[in-house]
N, C-alpha and C positions, 0 to 999 in steps of 0.2 A: 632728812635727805634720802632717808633709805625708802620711806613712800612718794616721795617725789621720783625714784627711777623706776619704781612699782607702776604708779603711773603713766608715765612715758612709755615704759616697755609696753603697757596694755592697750593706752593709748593708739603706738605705729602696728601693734598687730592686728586691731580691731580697723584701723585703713587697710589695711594691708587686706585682711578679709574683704574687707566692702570692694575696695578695686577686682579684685579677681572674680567675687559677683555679681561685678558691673559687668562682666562680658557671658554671662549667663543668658540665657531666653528669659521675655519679659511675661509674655503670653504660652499658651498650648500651641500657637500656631501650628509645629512642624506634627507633633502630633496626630493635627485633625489631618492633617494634609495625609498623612502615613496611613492613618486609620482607614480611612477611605479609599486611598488605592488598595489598600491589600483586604477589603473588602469586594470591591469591584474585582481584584484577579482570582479570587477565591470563587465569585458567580461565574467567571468565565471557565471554571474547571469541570462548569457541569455542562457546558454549551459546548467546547471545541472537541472532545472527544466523539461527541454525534457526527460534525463532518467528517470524519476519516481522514482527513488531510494531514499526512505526516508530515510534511515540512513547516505546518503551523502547531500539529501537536509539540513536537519537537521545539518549534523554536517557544512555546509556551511553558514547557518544563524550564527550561534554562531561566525565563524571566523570574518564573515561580519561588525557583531557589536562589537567585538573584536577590530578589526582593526581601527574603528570609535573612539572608547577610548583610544587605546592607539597613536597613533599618535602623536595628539596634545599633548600628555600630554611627549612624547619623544622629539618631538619641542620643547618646555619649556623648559623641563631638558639641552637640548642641549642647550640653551640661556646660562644657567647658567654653566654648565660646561658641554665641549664638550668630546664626547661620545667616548671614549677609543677604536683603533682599534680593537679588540676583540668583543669589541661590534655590533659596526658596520659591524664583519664578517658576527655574524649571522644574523645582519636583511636583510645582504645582501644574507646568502643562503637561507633565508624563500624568498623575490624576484625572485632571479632565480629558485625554484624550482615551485614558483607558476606560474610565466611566460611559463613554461616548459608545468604544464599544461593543460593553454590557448591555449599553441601552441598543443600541442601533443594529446590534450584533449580525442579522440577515440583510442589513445594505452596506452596510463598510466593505470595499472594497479592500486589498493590499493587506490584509487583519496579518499576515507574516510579516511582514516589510514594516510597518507600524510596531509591531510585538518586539523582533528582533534590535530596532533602532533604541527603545527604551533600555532593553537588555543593556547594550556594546552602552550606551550612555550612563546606566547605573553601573555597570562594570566600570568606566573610565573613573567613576566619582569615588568607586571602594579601593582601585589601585593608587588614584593621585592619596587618598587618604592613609591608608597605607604605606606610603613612600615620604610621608611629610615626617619629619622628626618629631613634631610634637601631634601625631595623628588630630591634624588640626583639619577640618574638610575645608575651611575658608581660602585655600590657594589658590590663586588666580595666575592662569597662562598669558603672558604676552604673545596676542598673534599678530603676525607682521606679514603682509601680502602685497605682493609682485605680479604685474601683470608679464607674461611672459615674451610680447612682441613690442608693446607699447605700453606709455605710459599715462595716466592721466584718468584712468577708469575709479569710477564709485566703487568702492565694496559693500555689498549687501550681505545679511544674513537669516537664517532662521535654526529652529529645532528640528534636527533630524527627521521626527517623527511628524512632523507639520508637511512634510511634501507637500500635502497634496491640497494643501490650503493655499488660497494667494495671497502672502500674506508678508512683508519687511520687516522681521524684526528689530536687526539690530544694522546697524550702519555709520561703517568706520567715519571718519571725523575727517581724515587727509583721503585725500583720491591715490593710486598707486604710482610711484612706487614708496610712496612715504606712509603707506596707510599702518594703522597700528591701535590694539586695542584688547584690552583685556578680558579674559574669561575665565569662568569658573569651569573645572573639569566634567567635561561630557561629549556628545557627539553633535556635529551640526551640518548644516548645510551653506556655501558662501558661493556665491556669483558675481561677475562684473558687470559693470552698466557702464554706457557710455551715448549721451546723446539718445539714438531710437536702436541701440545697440545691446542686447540682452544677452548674456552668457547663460551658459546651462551650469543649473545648481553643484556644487560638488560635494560630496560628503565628505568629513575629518571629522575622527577623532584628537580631541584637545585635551591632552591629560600631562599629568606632572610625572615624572622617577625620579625626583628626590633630587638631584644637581642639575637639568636643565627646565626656565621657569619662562622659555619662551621656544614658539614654534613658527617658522618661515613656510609659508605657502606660496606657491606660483601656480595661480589660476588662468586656466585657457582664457583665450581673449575672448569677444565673441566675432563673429563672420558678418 
């Protein structure tokens, strides 16, 4: 009897293990993904100081140390429970866009406007992570949008830092005022459509503090 609850007991702990490293990363993914940008932001430390431009200097230190904090602390998350593709899309478009440019660095255009959006978007993903009880990064915001005069518009969306791409990423599922749709903490960009009817992009920040797991936008209509 007394090996038979020897058993058992080792038995439900050695589940018990395997369940909690089921939600582990299976691959290096996030890894490569990290590596690579903070390679890319490191090339760019020898390139923007030659323009003189303090408002891209500037906003390049912030990402710099930015990037420094949150890393490690998305390694850990990922330890504990691995980072939901959605997630991983976007740190993978903040990589290639910054990759893009290192490489392109004398024809990019906006290089602050771009810099700063990854910024406020890595910042969004280290506060919701920070504000989760169990510093879980896997949070997702319910956003819910309202056309402001009328009803009936498509919600479109993309990554902040994509401006200036033409490009739909993401697109709510109900037209407004019912539209509704979840995301992971970061910064984006959302417009209406209606018919030959196109609004102008808006930016939000979509982040969690710990007791509200949803946010209401009311987006201009368009003219």
């Amino acid at each position: 009897m007394k090996n038979f609850y020897k058993f058992t007991f080792t038995f439900y702990i050695s589940v018990f293990m395997y369940s909690c490293a089921s939600y582990g990363p299976t691959d290096n993914t996030l890894s490569v993904v990290l590596s690579k940008t903070q390679q890319a932001v490191t090339n760019l430390a020898e390139k923007i100081p030659a323009t003189e431009d303090d408002s891209l200097i500037k906003t390049y230190g912030k990402l710099e140390k930015m990037s420094k904090e949150l890393f490690p602390v998305l390694e850990e998350c990922n330890k504990k429970y691995a980072l939901t593709p959605e997630y991983m899309a976007t740190l993978q478009g903040a990589q290639k866009i910054i990759e893009r440019i290192d490489k392109d660095f004398n024809t990019i255009p906006d290089k602050a406007f771009i810099l700063n959006a990854i910024y406020l978007d890595y910042n969004a993903k280290l506060k919701s992570i920070h504000s989760s009880a169990k510093n879980d990064a896997n949070t997702k915001i319910r956003v819910t949008v309202d056309s402001s005069e009328e009803e009936g518009y498509f919600v479109f969306g993309k990554l902040s830092y994509e401006k200036a791409l033409d490009i739909k990423r993401f697109r709510f599922n109900k037209p407004t005022n019912s539209a509704t749709q979840d995301f992971v903490p970061g910064y984006y960009l959302f417009w209406l459509e209606k018919e030959n009817r196109v609004g102008e992009p808006e930016l939000h920040l979509i982040m969690s503090n710990g007791t509200e797991e949803e946010k209401q936008l009311v987006l201009k209509t368009p003219k």
